[in-house]
C-alpha positions as CSV (number, residue, x, y, z in Angstrom):
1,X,-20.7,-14.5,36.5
2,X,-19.9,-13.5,33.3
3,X,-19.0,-15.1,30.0
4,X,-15.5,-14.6,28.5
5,X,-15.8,-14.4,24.7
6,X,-13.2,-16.6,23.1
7,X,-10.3,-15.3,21.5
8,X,-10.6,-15.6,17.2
9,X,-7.9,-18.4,16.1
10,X,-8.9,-17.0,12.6
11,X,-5.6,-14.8,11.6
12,X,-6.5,-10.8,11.1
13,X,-5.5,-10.4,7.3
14,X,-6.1,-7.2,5.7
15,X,-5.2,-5.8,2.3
16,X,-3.3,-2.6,1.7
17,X,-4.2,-1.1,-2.1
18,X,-2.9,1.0,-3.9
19,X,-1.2,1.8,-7.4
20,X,2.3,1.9,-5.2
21,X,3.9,4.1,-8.1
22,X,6.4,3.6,-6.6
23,X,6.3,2.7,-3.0
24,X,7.6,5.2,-0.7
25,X,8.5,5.1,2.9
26,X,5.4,6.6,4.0
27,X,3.8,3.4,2.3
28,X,6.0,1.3,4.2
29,X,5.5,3.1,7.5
30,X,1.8,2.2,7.0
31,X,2.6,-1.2,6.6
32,X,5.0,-1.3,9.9
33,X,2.1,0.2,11.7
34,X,-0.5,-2.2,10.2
35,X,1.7,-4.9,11.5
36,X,1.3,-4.2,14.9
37,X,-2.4,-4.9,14.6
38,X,-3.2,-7.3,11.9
39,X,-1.3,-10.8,11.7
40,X,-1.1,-11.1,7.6
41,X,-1.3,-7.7,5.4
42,X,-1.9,-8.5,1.6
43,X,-0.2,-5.5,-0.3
44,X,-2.5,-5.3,-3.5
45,X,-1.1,-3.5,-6.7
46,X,-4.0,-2.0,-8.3
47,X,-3.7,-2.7,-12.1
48,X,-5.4,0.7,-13.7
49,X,-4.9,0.8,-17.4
50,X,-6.4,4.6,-17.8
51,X,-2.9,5.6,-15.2
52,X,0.2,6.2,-17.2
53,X,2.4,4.6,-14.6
54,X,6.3,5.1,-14.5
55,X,6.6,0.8,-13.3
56,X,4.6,-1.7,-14.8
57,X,2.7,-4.0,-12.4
58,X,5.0,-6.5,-12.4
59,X,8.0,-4.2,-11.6
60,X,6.0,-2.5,-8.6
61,X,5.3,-6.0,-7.5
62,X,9.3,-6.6,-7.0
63,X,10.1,-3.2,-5.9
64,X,7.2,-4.0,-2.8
65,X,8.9,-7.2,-2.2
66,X,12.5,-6.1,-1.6
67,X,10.8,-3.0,0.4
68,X,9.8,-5.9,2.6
69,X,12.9,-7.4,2.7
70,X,14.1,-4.0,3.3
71,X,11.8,-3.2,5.4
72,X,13.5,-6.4,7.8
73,X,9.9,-7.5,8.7
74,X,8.8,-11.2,8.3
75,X,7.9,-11.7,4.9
76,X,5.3,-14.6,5.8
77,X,3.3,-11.8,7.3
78,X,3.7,-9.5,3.8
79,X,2.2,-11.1,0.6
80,X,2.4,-9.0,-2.4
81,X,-0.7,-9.5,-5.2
82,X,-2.0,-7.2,-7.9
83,X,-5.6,-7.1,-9.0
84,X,-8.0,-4.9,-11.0
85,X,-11.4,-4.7,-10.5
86,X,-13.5,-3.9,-6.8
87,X,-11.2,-3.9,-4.1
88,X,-13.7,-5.4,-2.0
89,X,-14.5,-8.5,-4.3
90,X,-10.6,-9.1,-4.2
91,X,-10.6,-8.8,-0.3
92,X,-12.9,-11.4,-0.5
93,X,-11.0,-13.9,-2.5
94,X,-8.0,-13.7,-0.1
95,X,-10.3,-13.9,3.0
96,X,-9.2,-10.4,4.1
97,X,-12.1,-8.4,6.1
98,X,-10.3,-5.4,6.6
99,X,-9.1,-2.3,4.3
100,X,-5.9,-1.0,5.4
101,X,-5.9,2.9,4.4
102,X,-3.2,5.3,4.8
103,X,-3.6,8.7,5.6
104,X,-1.1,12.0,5.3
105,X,-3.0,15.0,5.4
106,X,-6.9,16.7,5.8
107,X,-7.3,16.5,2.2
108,X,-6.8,12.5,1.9
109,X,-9.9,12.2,4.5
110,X,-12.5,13.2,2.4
111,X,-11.8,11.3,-0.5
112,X,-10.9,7.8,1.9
113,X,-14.1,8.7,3.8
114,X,-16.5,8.5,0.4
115,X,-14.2,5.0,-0.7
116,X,-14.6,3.3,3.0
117,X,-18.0,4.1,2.9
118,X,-18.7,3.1,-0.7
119,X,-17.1,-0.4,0.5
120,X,-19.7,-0.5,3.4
121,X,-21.9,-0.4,1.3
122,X,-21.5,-3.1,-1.3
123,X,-19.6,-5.3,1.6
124,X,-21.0,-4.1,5.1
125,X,-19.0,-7.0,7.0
126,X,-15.5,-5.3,5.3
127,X,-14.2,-2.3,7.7
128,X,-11.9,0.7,6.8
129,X,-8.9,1.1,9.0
130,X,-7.3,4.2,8.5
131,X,-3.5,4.0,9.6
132,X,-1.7,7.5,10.1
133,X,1.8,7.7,7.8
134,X,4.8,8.6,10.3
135,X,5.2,12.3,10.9
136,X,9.0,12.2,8.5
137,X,6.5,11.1,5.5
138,X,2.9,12.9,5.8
139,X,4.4,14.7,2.9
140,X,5.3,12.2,0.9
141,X,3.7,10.8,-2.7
142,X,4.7,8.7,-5.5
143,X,3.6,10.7,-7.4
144,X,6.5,13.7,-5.5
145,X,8.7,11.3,-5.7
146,X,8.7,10.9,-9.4
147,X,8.4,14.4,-10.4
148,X,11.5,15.0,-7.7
149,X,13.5,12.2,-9.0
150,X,12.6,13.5,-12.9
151,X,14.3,17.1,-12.4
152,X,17.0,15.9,-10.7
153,X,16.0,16.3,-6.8
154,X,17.4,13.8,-4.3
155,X,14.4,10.9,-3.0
156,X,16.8,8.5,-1.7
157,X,16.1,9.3,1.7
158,X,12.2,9.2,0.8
159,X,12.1,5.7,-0.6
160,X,13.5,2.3,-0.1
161,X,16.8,1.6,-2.1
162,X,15.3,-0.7,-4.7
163,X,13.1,2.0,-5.8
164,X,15.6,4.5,-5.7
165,X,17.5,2.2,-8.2
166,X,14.9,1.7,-10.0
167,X,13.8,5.3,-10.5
168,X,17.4,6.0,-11.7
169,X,17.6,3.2,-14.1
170,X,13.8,4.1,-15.6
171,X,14.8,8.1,-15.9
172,X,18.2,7.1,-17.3
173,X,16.4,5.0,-20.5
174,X,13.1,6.6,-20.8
175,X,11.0,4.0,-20.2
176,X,7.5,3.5,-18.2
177,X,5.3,0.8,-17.5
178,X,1.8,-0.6,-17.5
């Protein structure tokens, strides 16, 4: 007769990082998808003073937050954070084990590959799990999105509709964070 392992009461949090510059709806169907296997996802604005960014922290922080809301998902199981430093130290501090990674194309692999196995390394008991964006988005950036939205192209099908606000309102004055 075998043994039945017991199920983990523990809840499965991960953290999604990234510099969310801004967020897109391929970064939200990431998170939808992440949701179906983790309990708790930590989105986790990585603060990077050497990136010109378009939002400051703070303002990619809300924009996340009413992507959520948005999003229509519970927002007890989204918590939105910024950090700087190793990703894996602030995993860590917010008890995550798991690295949520998103993936679009061939060319994201290689460079997630080296990062999930750099984490290994200096944390072997944090796992990498990659998490395929929906087919509609695979093509989509921030960094697209910003350079779309700066000569005039159309994104508001491509992001949520804070962040489409918000693009408008930061091209219209000029203005970029950090």
């Amino acid at each position: 007769m075998s043994e039945s392992i017991p199920a983990s009461t523990s809840p499965r949090i991960a953290v999604y990082a990234g510099s969310f510059d801004p967020i897109t709806h391929g970064h939200t169907s990431i998170l939808r998808s992440g949701l179906k296997a983790f309990d708790k996802i930590v989105v986790a604005v990585l603060y990077n003073e050497r990136k010109k960014a378009l939002f400051s922290v703070e303002e990619r922080i809300e924009l996340i937050k009413a992507a959520v809301v948005e999003m229509g998902e519970d927002p007890a199981r989204i918590t939105v954070d910024s950090f700087n430093g190793l990703l894996v130290d602030y995993c860590e501090t917010v008890g995550a084990n798991i690295i949520l990674r998103g993936l679009r194309a061939v060319a994201d692999f290689e460079y997630e590959l080296q990062m999930a196995n750099m984490n290994r390394h200096l944390r072997p008991h944090i796992e990498t799990v990659f998490i395929m964006a929906d087919d509609a988005y695979f093509y989509v950036s921030s960094n697209l999105v910003k350079e779309a939205a700066k000569l005039g192209g159309d994104v508001y099908a491509l992001v949520p509709e804070a962040v489409a606000a918000g693009l408008k309102a930061k091209l219209l004055t000029g203005t970029s964070g950090q």
